[in-house]
N, C-alpha and C positions, 0 to 999 in steps of 0.2 A: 481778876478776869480769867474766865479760862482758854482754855485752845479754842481758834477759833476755826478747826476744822472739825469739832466735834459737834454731834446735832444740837440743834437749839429748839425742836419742838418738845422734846420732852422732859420733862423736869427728872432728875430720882430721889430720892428717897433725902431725910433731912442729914446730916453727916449725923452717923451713932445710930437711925435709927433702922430696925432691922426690917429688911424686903419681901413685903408683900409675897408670897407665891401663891396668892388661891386663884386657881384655873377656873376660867372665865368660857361657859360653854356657850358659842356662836352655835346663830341658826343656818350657815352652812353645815356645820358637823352634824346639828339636828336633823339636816333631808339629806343623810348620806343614804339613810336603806330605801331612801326614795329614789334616787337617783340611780343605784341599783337594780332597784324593782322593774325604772323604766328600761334599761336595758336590757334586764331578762325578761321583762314580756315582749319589747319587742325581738330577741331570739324566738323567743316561743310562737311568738304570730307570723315568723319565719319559718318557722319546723312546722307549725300548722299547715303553713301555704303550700310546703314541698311535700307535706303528707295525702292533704287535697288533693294539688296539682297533678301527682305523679300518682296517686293511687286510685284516682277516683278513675283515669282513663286508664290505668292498670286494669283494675276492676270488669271497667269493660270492655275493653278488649278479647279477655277471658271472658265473658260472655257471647262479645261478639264471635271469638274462636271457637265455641263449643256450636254454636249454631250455623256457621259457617261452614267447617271440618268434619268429613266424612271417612277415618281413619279406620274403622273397622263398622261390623254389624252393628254392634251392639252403640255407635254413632246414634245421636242424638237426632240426625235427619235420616239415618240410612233408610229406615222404611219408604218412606215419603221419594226417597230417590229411586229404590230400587222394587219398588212397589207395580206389581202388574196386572193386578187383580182390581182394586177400588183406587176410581178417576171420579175424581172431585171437578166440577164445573171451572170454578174459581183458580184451580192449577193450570187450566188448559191455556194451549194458542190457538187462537182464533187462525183459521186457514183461509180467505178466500181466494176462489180460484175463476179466473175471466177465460173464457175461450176465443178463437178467433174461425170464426163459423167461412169456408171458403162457400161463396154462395153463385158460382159460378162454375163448377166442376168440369160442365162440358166444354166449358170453351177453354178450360187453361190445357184439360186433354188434347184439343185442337190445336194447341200450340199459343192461344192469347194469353193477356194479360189478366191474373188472379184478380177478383175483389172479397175482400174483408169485413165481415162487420163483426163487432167487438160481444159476445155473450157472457152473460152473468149476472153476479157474481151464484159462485158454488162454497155455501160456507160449511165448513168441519171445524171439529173440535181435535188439534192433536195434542200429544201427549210422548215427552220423551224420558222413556225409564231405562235402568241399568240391569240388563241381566247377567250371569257365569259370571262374578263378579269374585276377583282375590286381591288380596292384598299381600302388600310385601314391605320390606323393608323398613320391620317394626312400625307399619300404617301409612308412614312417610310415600307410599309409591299405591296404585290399583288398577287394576286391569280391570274392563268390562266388554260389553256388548251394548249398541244402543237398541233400544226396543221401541219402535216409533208408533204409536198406537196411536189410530183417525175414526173421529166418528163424525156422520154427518150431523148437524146441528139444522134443524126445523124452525125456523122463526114462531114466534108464539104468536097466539090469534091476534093478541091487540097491538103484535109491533107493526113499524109504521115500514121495517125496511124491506127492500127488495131482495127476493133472494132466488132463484130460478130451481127445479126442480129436476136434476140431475138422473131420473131416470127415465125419463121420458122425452126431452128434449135433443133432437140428434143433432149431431157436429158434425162438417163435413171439414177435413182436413188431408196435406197429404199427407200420407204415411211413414214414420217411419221405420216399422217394423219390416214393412216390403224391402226398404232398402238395404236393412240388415240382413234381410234372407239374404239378398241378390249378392247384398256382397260376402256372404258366406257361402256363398255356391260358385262365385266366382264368377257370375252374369247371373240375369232373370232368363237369360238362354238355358241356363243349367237346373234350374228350380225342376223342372219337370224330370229329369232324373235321379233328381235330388227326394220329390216325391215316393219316385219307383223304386228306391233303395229303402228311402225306408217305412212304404210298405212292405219290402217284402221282408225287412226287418220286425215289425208289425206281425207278420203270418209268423216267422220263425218262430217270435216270441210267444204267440201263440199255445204252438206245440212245445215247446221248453219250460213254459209256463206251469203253476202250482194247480193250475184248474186241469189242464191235461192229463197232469199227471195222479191230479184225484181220481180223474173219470176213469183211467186205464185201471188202478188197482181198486177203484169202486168195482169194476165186472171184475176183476180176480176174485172179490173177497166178495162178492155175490155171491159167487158160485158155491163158496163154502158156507152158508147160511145155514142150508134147507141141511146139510152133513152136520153143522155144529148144534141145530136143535135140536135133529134125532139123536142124535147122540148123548146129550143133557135129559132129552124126556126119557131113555130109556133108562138113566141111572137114577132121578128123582123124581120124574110123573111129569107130565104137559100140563098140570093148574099150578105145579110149584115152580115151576121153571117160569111160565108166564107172568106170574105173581112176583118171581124175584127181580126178570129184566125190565120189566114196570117199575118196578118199587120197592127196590134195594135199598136200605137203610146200611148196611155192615158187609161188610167184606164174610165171605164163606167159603172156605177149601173147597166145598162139595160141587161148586159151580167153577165152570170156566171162566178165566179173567177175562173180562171185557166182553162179557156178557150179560151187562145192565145197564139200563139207560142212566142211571141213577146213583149218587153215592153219598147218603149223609142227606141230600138235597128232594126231597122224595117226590117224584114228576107228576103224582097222584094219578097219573093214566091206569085207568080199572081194568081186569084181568078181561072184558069186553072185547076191550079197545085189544088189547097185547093180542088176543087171538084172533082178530079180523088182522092183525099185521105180520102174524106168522100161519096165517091159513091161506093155501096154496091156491084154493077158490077163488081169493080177493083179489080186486084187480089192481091193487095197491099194494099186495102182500109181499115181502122179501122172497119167501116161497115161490112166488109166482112166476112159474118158466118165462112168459110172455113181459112181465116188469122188469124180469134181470135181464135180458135180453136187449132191453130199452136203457138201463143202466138207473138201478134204482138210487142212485148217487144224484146222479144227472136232473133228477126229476123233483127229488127233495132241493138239492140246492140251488134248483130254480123257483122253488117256493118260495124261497130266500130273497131272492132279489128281485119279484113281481111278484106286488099286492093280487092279481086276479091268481094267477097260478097258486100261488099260497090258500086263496080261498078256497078253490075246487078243492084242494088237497084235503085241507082241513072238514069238506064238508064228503067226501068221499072216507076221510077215514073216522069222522067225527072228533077230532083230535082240537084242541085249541090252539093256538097259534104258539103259548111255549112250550106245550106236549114237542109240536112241529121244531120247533128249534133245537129243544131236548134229542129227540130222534135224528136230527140232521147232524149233529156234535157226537151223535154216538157212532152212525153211519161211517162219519167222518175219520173216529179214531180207530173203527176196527178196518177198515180199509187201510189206513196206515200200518197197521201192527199186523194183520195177516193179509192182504193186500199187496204191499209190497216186494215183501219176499218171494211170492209168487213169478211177481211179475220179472223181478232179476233173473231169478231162475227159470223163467220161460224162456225169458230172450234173450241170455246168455249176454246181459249188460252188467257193468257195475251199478251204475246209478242212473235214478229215475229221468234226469232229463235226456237221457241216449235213446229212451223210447219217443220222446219226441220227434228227435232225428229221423229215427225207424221210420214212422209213419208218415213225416214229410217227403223223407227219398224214397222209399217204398211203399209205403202205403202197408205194410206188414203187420201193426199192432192193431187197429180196429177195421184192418180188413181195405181191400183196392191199392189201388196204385196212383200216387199219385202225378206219374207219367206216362200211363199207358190209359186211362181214361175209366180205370173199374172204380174207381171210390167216388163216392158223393155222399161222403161224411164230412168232407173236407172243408174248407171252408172255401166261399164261393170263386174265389180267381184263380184258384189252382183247380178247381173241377174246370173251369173254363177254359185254364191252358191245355187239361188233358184230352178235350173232347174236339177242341178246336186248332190244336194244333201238333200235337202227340200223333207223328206218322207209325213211330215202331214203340216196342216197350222198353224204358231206360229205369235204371234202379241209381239210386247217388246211395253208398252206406254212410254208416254211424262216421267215421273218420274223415271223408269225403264233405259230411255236412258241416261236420269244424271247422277244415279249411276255409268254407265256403263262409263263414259265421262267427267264426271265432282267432283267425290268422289275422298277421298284418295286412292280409291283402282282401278282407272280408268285402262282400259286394254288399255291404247293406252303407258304405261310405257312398256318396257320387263317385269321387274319384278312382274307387277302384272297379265300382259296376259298371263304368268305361269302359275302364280299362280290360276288363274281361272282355266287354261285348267289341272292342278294337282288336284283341289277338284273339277272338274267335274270328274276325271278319278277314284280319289277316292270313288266317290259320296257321297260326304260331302254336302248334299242339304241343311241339315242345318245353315252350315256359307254362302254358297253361295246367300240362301235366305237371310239373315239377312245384308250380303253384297250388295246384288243386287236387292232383290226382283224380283226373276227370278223363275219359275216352274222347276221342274229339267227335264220338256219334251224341255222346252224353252230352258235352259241352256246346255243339253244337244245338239241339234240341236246349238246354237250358237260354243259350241265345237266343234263339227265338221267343222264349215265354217271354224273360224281360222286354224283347222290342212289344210283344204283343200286350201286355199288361200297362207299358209307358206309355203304348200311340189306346189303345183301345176302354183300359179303366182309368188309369191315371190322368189322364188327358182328360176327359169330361169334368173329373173331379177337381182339377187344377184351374179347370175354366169355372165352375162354378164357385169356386173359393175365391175367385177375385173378382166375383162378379158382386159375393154377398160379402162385402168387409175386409178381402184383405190385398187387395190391388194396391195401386202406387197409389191414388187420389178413394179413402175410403169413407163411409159415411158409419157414425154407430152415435149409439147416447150417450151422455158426458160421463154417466156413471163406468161406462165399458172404457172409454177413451184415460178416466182419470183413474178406474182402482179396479179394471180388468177382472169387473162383476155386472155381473146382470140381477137388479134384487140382493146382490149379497150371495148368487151361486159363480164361481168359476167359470169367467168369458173367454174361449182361447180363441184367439187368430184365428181366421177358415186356413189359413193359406198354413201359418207354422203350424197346427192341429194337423193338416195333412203331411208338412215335413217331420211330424214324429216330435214335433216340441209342445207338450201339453202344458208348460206352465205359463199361467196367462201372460201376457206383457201387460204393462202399464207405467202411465205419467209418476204415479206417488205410491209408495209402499207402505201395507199398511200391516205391522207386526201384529195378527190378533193375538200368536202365541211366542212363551220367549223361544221355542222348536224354531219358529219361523226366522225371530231375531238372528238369534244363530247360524243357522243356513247361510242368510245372503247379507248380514250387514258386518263392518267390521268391528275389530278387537282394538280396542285405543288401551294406552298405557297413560296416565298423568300422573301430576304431584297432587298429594293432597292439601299440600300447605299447614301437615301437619308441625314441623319444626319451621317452617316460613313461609308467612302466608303471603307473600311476594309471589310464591310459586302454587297458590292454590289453583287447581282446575287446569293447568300447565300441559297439554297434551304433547307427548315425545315422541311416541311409537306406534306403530297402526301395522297389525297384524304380523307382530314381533319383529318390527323391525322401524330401524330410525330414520330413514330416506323411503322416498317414493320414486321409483324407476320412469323418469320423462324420457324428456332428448337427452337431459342428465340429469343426475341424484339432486332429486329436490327433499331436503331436510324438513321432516315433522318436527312442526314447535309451532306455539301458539294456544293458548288460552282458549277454551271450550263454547263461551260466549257469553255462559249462563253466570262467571264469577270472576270477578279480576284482581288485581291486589287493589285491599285498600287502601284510607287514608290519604292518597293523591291531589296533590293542589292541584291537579290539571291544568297548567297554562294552554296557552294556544298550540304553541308549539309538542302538544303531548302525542304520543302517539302507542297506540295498542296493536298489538298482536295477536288474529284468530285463526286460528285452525279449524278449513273447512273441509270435512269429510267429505260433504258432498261432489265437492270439486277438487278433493285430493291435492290442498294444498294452501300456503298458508297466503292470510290477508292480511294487508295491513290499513288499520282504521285512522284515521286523524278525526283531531278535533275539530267541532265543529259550534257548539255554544253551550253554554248555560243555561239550564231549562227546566221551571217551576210545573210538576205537574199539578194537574184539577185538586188532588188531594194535600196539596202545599209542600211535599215532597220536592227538596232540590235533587237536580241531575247535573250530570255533564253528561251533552252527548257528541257523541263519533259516528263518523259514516266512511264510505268507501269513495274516494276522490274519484268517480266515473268510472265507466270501463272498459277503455281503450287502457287498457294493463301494457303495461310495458311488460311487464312479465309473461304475456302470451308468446314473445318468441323464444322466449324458454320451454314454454309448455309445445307449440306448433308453432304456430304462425304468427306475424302484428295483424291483423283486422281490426282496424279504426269501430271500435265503440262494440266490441264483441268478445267474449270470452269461451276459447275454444275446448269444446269439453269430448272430443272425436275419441281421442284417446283410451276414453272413461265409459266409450258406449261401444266397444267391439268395431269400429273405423265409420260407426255411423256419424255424419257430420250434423252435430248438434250445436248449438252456438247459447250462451245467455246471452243477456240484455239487458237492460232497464225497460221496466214497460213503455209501451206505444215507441219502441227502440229511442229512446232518451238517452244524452251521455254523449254524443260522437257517433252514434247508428242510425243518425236520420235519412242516411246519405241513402239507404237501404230500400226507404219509402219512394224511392221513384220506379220501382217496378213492379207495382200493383197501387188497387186502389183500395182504401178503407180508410174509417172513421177514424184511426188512431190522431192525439194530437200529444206529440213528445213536448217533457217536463222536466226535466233533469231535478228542480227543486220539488217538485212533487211528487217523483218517485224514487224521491233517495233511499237507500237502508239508513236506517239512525239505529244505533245501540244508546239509551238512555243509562248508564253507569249511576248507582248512588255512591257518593264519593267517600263517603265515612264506611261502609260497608262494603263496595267493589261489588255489589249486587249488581244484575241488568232489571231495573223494575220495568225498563219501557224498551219496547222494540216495534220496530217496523222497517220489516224486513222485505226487499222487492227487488223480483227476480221475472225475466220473459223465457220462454224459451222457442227457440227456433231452428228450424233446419236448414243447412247450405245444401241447394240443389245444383252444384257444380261440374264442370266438364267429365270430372272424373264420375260422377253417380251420373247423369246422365249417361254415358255410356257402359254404364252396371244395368242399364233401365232400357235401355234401347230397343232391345227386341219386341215386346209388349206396351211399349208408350214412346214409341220416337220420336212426337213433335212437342212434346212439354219442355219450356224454355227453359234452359238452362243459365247458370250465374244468377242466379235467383235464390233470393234468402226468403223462405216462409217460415210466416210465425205462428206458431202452436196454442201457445198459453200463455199467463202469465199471473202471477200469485202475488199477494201481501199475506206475509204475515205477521200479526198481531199478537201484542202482550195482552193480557183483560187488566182492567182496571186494580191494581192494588187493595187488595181488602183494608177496612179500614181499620182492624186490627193488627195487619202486618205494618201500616204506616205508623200506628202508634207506638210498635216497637220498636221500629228505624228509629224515629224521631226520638225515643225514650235516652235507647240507647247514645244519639248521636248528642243529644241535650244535657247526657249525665258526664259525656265527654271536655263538651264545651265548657259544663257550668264548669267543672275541675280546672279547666284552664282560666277560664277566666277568675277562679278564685286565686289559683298561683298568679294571676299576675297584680289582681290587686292589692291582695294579703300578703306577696310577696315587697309588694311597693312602701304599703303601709310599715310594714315590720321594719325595714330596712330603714325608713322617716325615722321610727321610733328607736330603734338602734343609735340613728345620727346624734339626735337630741337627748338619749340617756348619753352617750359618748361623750357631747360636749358637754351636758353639763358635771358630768367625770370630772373630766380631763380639769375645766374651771375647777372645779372643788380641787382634786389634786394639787395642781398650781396654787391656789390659796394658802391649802397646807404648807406645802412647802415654803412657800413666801414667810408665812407666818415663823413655821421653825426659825427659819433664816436670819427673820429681826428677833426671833428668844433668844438663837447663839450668840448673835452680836450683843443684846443688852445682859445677856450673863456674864457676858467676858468683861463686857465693861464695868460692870458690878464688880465684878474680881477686880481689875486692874484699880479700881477705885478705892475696894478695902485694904489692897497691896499698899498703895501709894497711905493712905489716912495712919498707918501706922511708923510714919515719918517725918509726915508733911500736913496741913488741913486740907480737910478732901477740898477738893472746888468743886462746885456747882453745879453737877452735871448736863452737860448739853441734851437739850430736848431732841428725841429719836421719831422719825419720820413713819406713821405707823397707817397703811390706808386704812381707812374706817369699813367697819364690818358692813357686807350690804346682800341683800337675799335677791338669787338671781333667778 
């Protein structure tokens, strides 16, 4: 018997005979490269998933960045941005614009209560482009100009909507141009001196003016005509001479310079024509005593600017209309080149405009006085001060009219032509000399014109300007009231037209040129979201600089409107920041939903939580459901709204009467955001505007309207506006792009799931086979060793019977 700890499953070998070793290959060892296999494809459907995952919205991203990113010109949207020439329908925002017609005028004049009714809509097409456009900070940072470009939009025949016809339609509203005068003049008490200053600003400029001083060295260089032809005819002949200032092709030593109408450009005027214009007979001729005399400067350059005068001309001299311009361009340049000189040297001035002067204080260079009553070349209110109120003869000179004109203490301001006309009354001759270098007969005499010009001309005119359009309460057509055109010509104020301010006023600006842009809108600095597009469309600066000057430094910053960062889950809780130019200052947007547009386009959109802003007592004042913009208009007290005063401003509706009915939800602004993109596809933007009629402008107004109630808020206008519809090939790119984003994700998370399964299960069934092996080794070392201890012992003893060895059976898993 043998040990009975030794195994008793397996039998060995018979004692003597020799042990078996032929290697027995299982079919675990057979699916080892399978086993394998499964773990290196599942890596590999790993590395697929993260190359997908991570590349495919890599990918586009970069796409989406290039279409996004406006980091130089040669930008893949710059055109399209900064484009000012070709407007595309499909780019535009729809504008419409509501009016609020005051249909009661007399009686609110009277002192009652306004009523309103609601007119509209006025639809345009705007358009906002980037002009003076740099860049900086290797593309990262740009500077622009917005260029806000409006055109009226015409409903077509077969559409169904309403749309009212803005040049023909009048509005009566108050004004608030009057009120900006009055409080620029410091009452409508003052308006009328304000007038008188500057007309007489007006006459000065006049005579200071490029046309005066054409007309003065036009008769200098008249005179030398009929000398520089005889002179030319006697050295080449009168058909060669005629023939060359007609119709000079080349310069020629043998002629005097600037002595052809023509150069290179040949005016084809026949040697006819040339000698009816230098024969002394004609009553047209330069020769002609009786024409220079009249200022043959004078007479051509009113051909110029009146169709009928231009004809007679043309048909007196038989000349065609650009012979006529030809000769007026030449008129023109020899009056400058020998003209000139003349006239310094006549009248012992440096420069042309001192002969202006001349002829205002004296009357000296075209003859009379114009304070002793001999000129009536003059222009009409100074012939009237000399004839009507001109007791003795006074002269003002060239130095005297400076003071008067060109010192800090010029009368063409209101305050200072007061002020003169107060220490005349005073007869304070000592400041007013020391002021003006003036006589106190002189000064005195100059006091009377102005009372006589303020109470006598300006007076009629001041009454008839606020009779036709530009009083407190005025009446005009929507087109004048919204874009400060009549047709598309330049509508000025009656009322600022007579204070000397020709540029029209109006509700909305409309850039035709980027000249214009320029002038009056500002200069914004942003990010381009070139290196992060977190900070794309980011506005910081506004007319180089970082704060805007309120009651305190209010900080630029805030997002442009039109791009925001993308990618954004938008929760509830999200909130955006824009920067409003138009109100110099930033907003802040909160969420407001999730919103599937007509074209299956998802949004998030944001609005402006009401507008009772906490923030207006930073700006001015709190006013419950108003946003005060007084600041931003010269201290005219302007107000926004929500239309039909929605939001917290209904309280406003109990001091007149009209059709408005407030909406808070249905005249929200919404910013429709695409969330993968940070695009704005959808806006609907809505904004009132209104004027506070308050104690203070009430008593700016007093003199000319003293029963209109005051604490009274009137409402002006009030606008939507409108994204157009998403072309349907812009939604097909969103979507392209946003789906090439998605699918990449959702490939990493499946292929990433799967991979990782298939990892698990190559792993275990490893790991199993590993273990097997081992196992396996484990019982060969034991039954080798025991083979050995058994041939050890047999050369002793008789082997004994080897105990059977515990071996698991082979099993394919």
């Amino acid at each position: 018997m043998g040990d009975e700890s030794a195994p008793t499953t397996l039998k060995g070998p018979p004692p003597g005979k020799p042990v078996n070793r032929k290697r027995h290959k299982s079919p675990l060892s057979r699916l080892v490269w399978t086993k394998i296999g499964v773990l290196v494809l599942g890596i590999f459907v790993v590395a697929i998933a993260l190359l997908t995952g991570f590349g495919f919205p890599a990918l586009a991203h970069l796409r989406l960045r290039a279409a996004l990113v406006v980091d130089s010109p040669d930008a893949k949207n710059y055109d399209k941005w900064a484009d000012t020439e070709n407007y595309k329908k499909e780019d535009a925002l729809w504008l419409y614009v509501w009016m609020w017609n005051l249909t009661n005028p007399e009686v609110v004049l009277a002192g009652g209560v306004p009523n309103y009714q609601e007119v509209g809509p006025y639809r345009h097409l705007t358009y906002n482009r980037a002009v003076n456009t740099e860049f900086y900070d290797d593309g990262n940072e740009v500077s622009y100009v917005q260029c806000i470009a409006t055109f009226e939009e015409k409903p077509d025949k077969d559409s169904k909507d309403h749309f009212c016809n803005m040049h023909n339609e009048t509005i009566t509203m108050l004004n608030p141009y009057f009120i900006s005068a009055s409080r620029a003049a410091g009452a409508d008490a003052n308006l009328l001196g304000a007038a008188t200053s500057a007309m007489l600003d007006s006459v000065v400029g006049q005579f200071t003016g490029t046309a005066f001083q054409d007309a003065v060295c036009g008769v200098a260089a008249a005179s030398l005509l009929p000398k520089a032809k005889s002179d030319t005819v006697a050295r080449v002949g009168e058909r060669a001479f005629l023939k060359y200032w007609a119709n000079a092709t080349e310069d020629d030593a043998t002629y005097p310079q600037n002595m052809r109408v023509s150069v290179k450009t040949p005016s084809m005027i026949t040697v006819a024509r040339a000698t009816a214009a230098w024969d002394s007979a004609e009553a047209y001729s330069f020769c002609n005593a009786e024409t220079r005399s009249k200022g043959v400067y004078e007479w051509v350059n009113a051909a110029l600017d009146d169709a009928a005068a231009r004809s007679d001309l043309q048909k007196a001299t038989g000349m065609t209309a650009t012979q006529v311009d030809l000769v007026a361009d030449w008129l023109l340049l020899y009056a400058q080149v020998y003209g000139a000189p003349v006239v310094l040297a006549k009248y012992g001035v440096s420069e042309l405009v001192d002969t202006g002067y001349l002829q205002w204080g004296s009357g000296s260079v075209l003859g009379g006085s114009i304070i002793d009553g001999t000129s009536k070349s003059c222009v009409p209110e100074f012939a009237v001060w000399s004839e009507r109120v001109a007791q003795q003869s006074q002269t003002i000179s060239v130095n005297q009219c400076k003071l008067l004109f060109e010192s800090n203490y010029s009368i063409t301001t209101t305050a200072n032509m007061a002020s003169f006309v107060a220490l005349v009354k005073a007869q304070n001759w000592q400041v007013v000399n020391a002021r003006y270098g003036l006589s106190p007969q002189t000064a005195a005499a100059l006091a009377q014109y102005i009372s006589y010009v303020n109470t006598c001309m300006v007076g009629p005119a001041f009454q008839s300007a606020l009779a036709n359009g530009g009083g407190l309460v005025a009446t005009r057509t929507a087109e004048q009231w919204l874009w400060g055109t009549t047709n598309g010509v330049p509508y000025p104020d009656p009322l600022l037209k007579l204070l000397g301010v020709s540029t029209p006023r109006k509700f909305f600006n409309n850039d035709t040129t980027a000249e214009n842009a320029i002038t009056r809108n500002s200069r914004l600095r942003r990010k381009t979201g070139k290196d992060d597009l977190d900070n794309i469309n980011y506005v910081f600066s506004r007319n180089d600089a970082e704060y805007v000057q309120w009651g305190v430094p209010i900080r630029v910053e805030g997002h442009d409107g039109a791009r925001w960062p993308p990618y954004e889950d938008h929760p509830k809780s999200a909130r955006l920041q824009l920067w409003n130019d138009d109100y110099k200052r930033p907003v802040e947007l909160v969420y407001y939903d999730a919103y599937t547009l007509d074209n299956g386009l998802e949004t998030h959109r944001y609005y402006s939580p009401g507008t009772a802003r906490e923030i207006n007592a930073t700006f001015y004042n709190f006013i419950e459901g108003l946003v005060n913009l007084t600041n931003l208009n010269n201290g005219v007290p302007l107000f926004s709204s929500l239309p039909h005063l929605s939001g917290g401003a209904e309280m406003w509706m109990s001091n007149f009467t009209s059709n408005m009915i407030p909406d808070e939800e249905k005249y929200t602004t919404l910013f429709g955001v695409h969330s993968f993109s940070g695009i704005t596809v959808y806006l609907n933007q809505m904004t009132q505007l209104n004027v506070m009629y308050d104690d203070n402008t009430a008593a700016l107004c007093n003199t000319y309207y003293p029963n209109v109630q005051s604490d009274l808020l009137y409402p002006l206008w009030w606008s939507r506006k409108k994204s157009p519809h998403i072309t349907t090939k812009v939604t097909e790119k969103l979507q392209m792009v946003e789906a090439f984003v998605d699918g990449g994700e959702e490939i990493l998370i499946i292929a990433t799931t799967g991979g990782i399964v298939i990892i698990i299960i190559g792993g275990v069934l490893l790991i199993a086979w590993v273990a097997y092996k081992l196992q396996k080794r484990h019982n060969k070392a034991k039954r080798l060793a025991y083979e050995l201890e058994m041939q050890t012992a047999s050369s002793s003893s008789p082997i004994p019977e080897p105990p059977p060895v515990s071996v698991p059976p082979d099993t394919q898993v």
